[in-house]
N, C-alpha and C positions, 0 to 999 in steps of 0.2 A: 716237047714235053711240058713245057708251061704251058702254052693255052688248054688240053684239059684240064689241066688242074684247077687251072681256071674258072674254067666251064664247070666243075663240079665244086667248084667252091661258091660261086652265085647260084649256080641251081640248087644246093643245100640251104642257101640264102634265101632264097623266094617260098622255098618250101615250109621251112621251119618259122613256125607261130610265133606272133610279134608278142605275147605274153603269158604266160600258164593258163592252162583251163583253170575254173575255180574245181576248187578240192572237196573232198566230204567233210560236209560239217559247216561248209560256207553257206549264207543265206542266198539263194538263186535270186538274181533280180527282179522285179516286177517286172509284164510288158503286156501288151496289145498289142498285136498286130492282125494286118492284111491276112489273111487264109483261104485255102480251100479245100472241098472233102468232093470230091464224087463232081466237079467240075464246076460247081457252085463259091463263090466268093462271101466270105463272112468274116468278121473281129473274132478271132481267136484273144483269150485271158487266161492268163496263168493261173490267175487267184480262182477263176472262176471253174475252171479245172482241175484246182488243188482242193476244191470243196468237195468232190467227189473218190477223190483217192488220189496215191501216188503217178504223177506225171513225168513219163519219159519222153526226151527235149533230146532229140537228133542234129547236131548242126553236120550237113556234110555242102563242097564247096562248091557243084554248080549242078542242076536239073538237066537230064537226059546225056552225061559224060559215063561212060562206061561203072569206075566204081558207085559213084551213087544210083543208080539206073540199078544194080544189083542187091545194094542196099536197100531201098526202097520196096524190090519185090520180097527180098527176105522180112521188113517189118510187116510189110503187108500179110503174109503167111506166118505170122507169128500176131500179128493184133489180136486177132480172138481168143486167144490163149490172154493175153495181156489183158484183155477187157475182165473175162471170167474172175482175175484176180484183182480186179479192180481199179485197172491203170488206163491210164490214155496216154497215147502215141501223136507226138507233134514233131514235124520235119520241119528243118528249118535252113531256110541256105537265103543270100543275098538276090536270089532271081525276083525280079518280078511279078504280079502276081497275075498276069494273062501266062506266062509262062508258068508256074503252079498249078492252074484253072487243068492245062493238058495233064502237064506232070502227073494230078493228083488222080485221075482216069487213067493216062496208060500206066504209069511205071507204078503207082500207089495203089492199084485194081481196086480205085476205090472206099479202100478200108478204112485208113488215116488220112490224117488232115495235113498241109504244109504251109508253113506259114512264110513272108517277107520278112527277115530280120535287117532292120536297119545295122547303116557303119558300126554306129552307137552300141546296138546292142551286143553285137559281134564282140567289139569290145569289151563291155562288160561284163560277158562269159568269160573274157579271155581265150578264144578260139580265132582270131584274127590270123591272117597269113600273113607276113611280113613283105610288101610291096604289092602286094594287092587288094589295094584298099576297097570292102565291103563285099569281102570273100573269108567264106570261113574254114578252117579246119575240118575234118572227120574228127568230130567229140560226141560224145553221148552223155548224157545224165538220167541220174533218176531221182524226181527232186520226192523226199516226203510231202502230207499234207501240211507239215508246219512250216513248208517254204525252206527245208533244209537239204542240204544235195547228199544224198547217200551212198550215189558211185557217180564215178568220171572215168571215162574212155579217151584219149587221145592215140587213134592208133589211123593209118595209112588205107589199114585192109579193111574190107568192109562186113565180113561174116562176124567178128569176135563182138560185134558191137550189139545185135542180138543176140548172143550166145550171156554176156555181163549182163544187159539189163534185166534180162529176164530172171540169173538168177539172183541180183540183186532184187528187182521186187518181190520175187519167191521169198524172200529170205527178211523181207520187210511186212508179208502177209505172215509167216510164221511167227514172227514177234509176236504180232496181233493175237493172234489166237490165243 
């Protein structure tokens, strides 16, 4: 009777984020990093992305494992939708970026971009797993162009996280208008 409970008392441990996502209303970090769109390697900028409209920042926690492999085709059949209103789509997990280079061709068909998030940054999202250092949570944001974060997703499953951004940026284009 005690070693599961055990067992599910360290596997709740490993699972659950070593710090809260940032909230709405937080300013979203600055960063650069490694990326790739379409199998190609480039410097993805936040700022530079936020000059064109609202930016949604996907951290999920590792390239080609079942949930994010689902995720990934879900934002992809949902980018163009996203664009139309103004938004760009960035993935973002601790992989490497010869590993992204494929990701971003098969699981991403292309669409979006995914970027290398350093420990660091992991961190400063507050999307970090707790014992797996430079792995991140399934979080989702959608930052405005003033560098402001206007939704956060911390959730397990992977559909709800397209279903929130999108209508939070819907709902940040109808401000606009």
């Amino acid at each position: 009777m005690f070693r599961p409970l055990l067992g599910l008392t360290f596997g709740l441990a490993i699972a659950a984020p070593l710090a809260a996502a940032l909230a709405p209303g937080a300013t979203a970090p600055g960063f650069t990093a490694p990326a790739a769109l379409a199998g190609k390697s480039f410097r993805f900028s936040l700022a530079d992305a936020l000059k064109k409209g609202p930016v949604v920042l996907y951290f999920y926690p590792k390239a080609f494992t079942s949930g994010c492999t689902i995720e990934a085709h879900e934002f992809a059949e949902a980018t163009p939708e996203f664009a139309k209103l103004g938004a760009t789509v960035i993935g973002m997990s601790g992989d490497d970026i010869e590993t992204l280079k494929r990701f971003s061709v098969e699981e991403c068909r292309n669409k979006f971009a995914v970027a290398s998030a350093t420990p660091d940054l992991i961190q400063r999202y507050g999307v970090a797993i707790a014992g797996r250092p430079g792995m991140s949570d399934r979080t989702s944001f959608v930052i405005a162009p003033d560098g402001r974060i206007i939704f956060a997703l911390t959730d397990p499953q992977p559909l709800g996280h397209i279903k929130g951004t999108m209508a939070a940026v819907k709902a940040w284009k109808a401000r606009r208008s």
